[in-house]
Structure formats: C-alpha cells, structure tokens
Steps between C-alpha positions, in 0.01 A plus 500: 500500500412842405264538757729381787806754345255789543425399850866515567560840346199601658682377847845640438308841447293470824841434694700768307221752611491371893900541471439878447331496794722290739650778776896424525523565894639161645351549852259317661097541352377776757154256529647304769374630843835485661884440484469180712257358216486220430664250671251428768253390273716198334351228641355183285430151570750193351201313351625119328593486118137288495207533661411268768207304458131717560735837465387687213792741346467836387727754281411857511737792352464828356696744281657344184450788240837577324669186582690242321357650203640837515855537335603708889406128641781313643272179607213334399262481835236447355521200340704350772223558731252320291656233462658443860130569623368178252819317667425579858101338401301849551169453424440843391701809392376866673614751299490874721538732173690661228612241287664712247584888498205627272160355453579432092698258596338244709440269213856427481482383879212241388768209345697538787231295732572215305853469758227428757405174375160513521522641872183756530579857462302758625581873465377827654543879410795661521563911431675348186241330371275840441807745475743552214805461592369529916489882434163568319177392541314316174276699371229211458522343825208267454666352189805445684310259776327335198799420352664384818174274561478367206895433455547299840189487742301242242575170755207388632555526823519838519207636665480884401328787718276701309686820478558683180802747583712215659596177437420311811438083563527225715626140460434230735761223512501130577599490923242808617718764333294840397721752310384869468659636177429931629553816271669810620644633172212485252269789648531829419646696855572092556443348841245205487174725483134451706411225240828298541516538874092418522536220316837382685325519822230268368765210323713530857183427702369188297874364414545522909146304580621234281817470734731617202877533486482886365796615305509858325711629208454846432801708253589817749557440881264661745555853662706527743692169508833493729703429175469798197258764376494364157181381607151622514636791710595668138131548396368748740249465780172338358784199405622509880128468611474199269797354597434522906160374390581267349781397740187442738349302354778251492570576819107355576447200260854359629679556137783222519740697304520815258697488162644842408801600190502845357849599689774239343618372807425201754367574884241304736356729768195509743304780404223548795478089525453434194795320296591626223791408247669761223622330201614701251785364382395279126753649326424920482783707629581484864426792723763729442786477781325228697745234598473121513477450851191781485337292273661618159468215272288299254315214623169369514280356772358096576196474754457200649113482693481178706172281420188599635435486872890569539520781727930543428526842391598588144861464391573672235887494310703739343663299159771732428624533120843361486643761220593802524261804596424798321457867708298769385662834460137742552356526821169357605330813652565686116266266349195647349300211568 
C-alpha cells in the first residue's frame, strides 16, 4: 500500500513538473506540414466485430504516458483499449512507445496488461521510455534497455537482435506474420545506426525468402512523411539518412505495412509505396489544435491479414475511443526529444 502511494506521489510530481512546461498558445502544433493537414490521410478499413475464419487480428497503438492515470486525464484510453482489443479476438497487442511520461514509472503500467486477457503484448522504445519526463536523456542508457527487457520483452517468442544500445526483436506469428519491433530513440544522435540498419537488411531478406507477411513498428515516423515533422526529421541529418535508408529497404523486401506513434494523432499515408499507418492516439494529449476530422482523437488500430496464400491487401481499422478526447496545450516541434 505504501509502495503503490509513493508511486502515485511520485506521478502527481512528474505531471505537476510537465504542467510547468505545457506552452498556453491554443493554435495548431506548428509540426504539421501544412494547413490542409490532415484530412486526406483519414482513411481506414470497416473490418467485422470478429474475425472471419483463417484472418488473424492485430491491435497496434502507441502513446499512453499520462493518461487515465494523471489527475489532468478526463478518460481512461488505456484501459478501454485493452480490453476492446481482447473483445475484438486480437491475437497480439503492438505497443509503438511511451507508455508512461518518465521511465520511473513503467512499473506501474505492468498490472495494467492484465485488461488484455492474456492477449500477447509486445512493446518497443519510445523517447519516453529513456527520457525523464521526454525532455532529458537518462544518464545510464544501457540500464534503461535492461530494465525495459527485462520488464516486458521476457515472452518467448520474442526473438531479440543482438544489439546492445537498442532494444530491437522480432516475433513471428501463427498465419506467416513477421513483426520488426525497430529503435530510433535509444541511440545517442538517435536514428537506427549501421548495426541496426545492417542487421535490418539481413532479417528483411530472410523474412521475405520465407514468403512472409512483414509488418514494422518503429516509435518516431520516418523523415519526411507527407503528415508532420515530429518525426525523424527532428534529429538532424545522420537520422534522415537512416530514415531514407531505411525507407528502402522496405521499399525492396515489399514491407506490408509500417506502424508509427510519437505525434498523438491518427493518419494513413503512402510514403514512397510503402504503407504506413500513425497511431498515436492511446491516451497522451492530442496534437495541439488538430481537429477531429484531421485525425485529432484517441483510438487504437485492429489489423486483419487474410490466411496465407491470400493475396487481398491488408485492411487495417481505425477503433475510435468513444469518450471524450483530451488536446495538448505545447507544441510538438518544442519538444526536446
């Protein structure tokens, strides 16, 4: 009881702290690449409440950190998520990063799984997750991923890369499904890194000569995406490089779709043919400004990947929360992250 009252403290002074922060213009986040964003990138699939039979269903979301937790928290997206996801018969949870505003507080996010019903969960780095408070970088980084290993990547079919200054894995899933779980927050100067890309390159061409359905999370969006620069644009060139890189290689081991959060918003855009689908919207505050019909609310996604041999393309749908949203009042592109 003690314990869990000092986590709480501990929370209400994290959020107290990031409230000192919070900018009070009310105008849209400057990240967004143009006036007209977003609404041409709303487009989802209407997948059925169940599965049909040989269809294997998917959840993937990004972005809790202060939700229903926080006392500024007006709904509880999180857990709602969870437990629509174990309704809806996912077979597995991907989580795209920061599930709670400082790294100290992670092990509060572990009971919360339990809403999941046993559905597989499997996380990836996000800037929160080796940041306090998204603002500055842990001093022991390699502790950090250690903890983060050891705290949610212990299921045995996770299949890590072996990389020390990122947290990188693969999962393969019943129906031909490969997931790449990538790192672009963990490094110092961030970006994936020689290592991460080398080794990338490898998993892509094996997982493609075993006629794979490829699917990649990854926490920030690649460079130069048609929706916002809160994205690996923010990290300076050697991140670009790894992102166009990276974006080719994708592009050449047929990548069915990409799984990107980091900006708290929804959008599904084509970035050089590959598909890719932001999701940032698990119960964090919403891009500052953005409206609803530009993709401005909390939701989480369902994949559905027909059985193998199917060559339908991927539908993927957009489960919207049905409370109310929360905006954010800072703007992306001020983040020191």
């Amino acid at each position: 009881m003690k314990t869990g009252l000092a986590a709480m403290v501990l929370y209400g002074a994290a959020l107290a702290l990031a409230v000192f922060w919070l900018d009070a213009c009310k105008s849209r986040s400057t990240s967004l690449r143009s006036k007209d964003c977003c609404v041409a990138y709303q487009h989802w699939d209407s997948l059925p409440d169940q599965p049909q039979p040989g269809v294997i269903r998917l959840a993937i979301g990004g972005d809790s950190r202060n939700d229903w937790r926080s006392p500024l928290a007006k709904s509880p997206v999180l857990p709602w998520a969870f437990k629509e996801a174990k309704r809806r018969a996912a077979k597995a949870f991907f989580f795209l990063g920061d599930l709670e505003i400082t790294p100290s507080l992670d092990k509060l996010f572990a009971p919360e799984l339990a809403d999941l019903g046993g559905v597989p969960f499997y996380p990836l780095m996000g800037n929160h997750e080796i940041e306090l408070l998204g603002i500055l970088r842990l001093p022991d980084n390699k502790q950090a991923l250690k903890q983060f290993r050891e705290n949610f990547l212990m299921a045995s079919l996770v299949k890590p890369a072996p990389l020390e200054d990122v947290v990188v894995y693969t999962v393969d899933l019943e129906g031909g499904i490969h997931y790449i779980a990538l790192d672009n927050v963990s490094r110092k100067g961030e970006g994936f890194g020689r290592d991460q890309l080398d080794w990338l390159k490898r998993d892509l061409q094996a997982a493609s000569a075993a006629n794979k359905v490829i699917l990649v999370g990854m926490h920030k969006g690649l460079a130069n995406n048609p929706v916002t620069t809160h994205a690996m644009d923010e990290d300076g060139k050697p991140a670009v490089d790894d992102s166009d890189a990276a974006l080719s290689l994708f592009k050449q081991y047929k990548v069915g779709i990409v799984f990107v959060s980091h900006s708290h918003m929804y959008a599904a855009y084509n970035q050089d043919g590959v598909e890719v689908r932001l999701t940032g919207g698990l119960g964090a505050p919403l891009v500052k400004g953005l409206a609803e019909t530009d993709g401005g609310f909390h939701h989480f996604l369902l994949l559905d990947v027909p059985p193998a041999g199917n060559k339908t393309p991927l539908k993927v749908e957009r489960v919207k929360f049905p409370g109310k949203s929360v905006q954010d009042t800072k703007d992306e592109s001020q983040e020191v992250d």
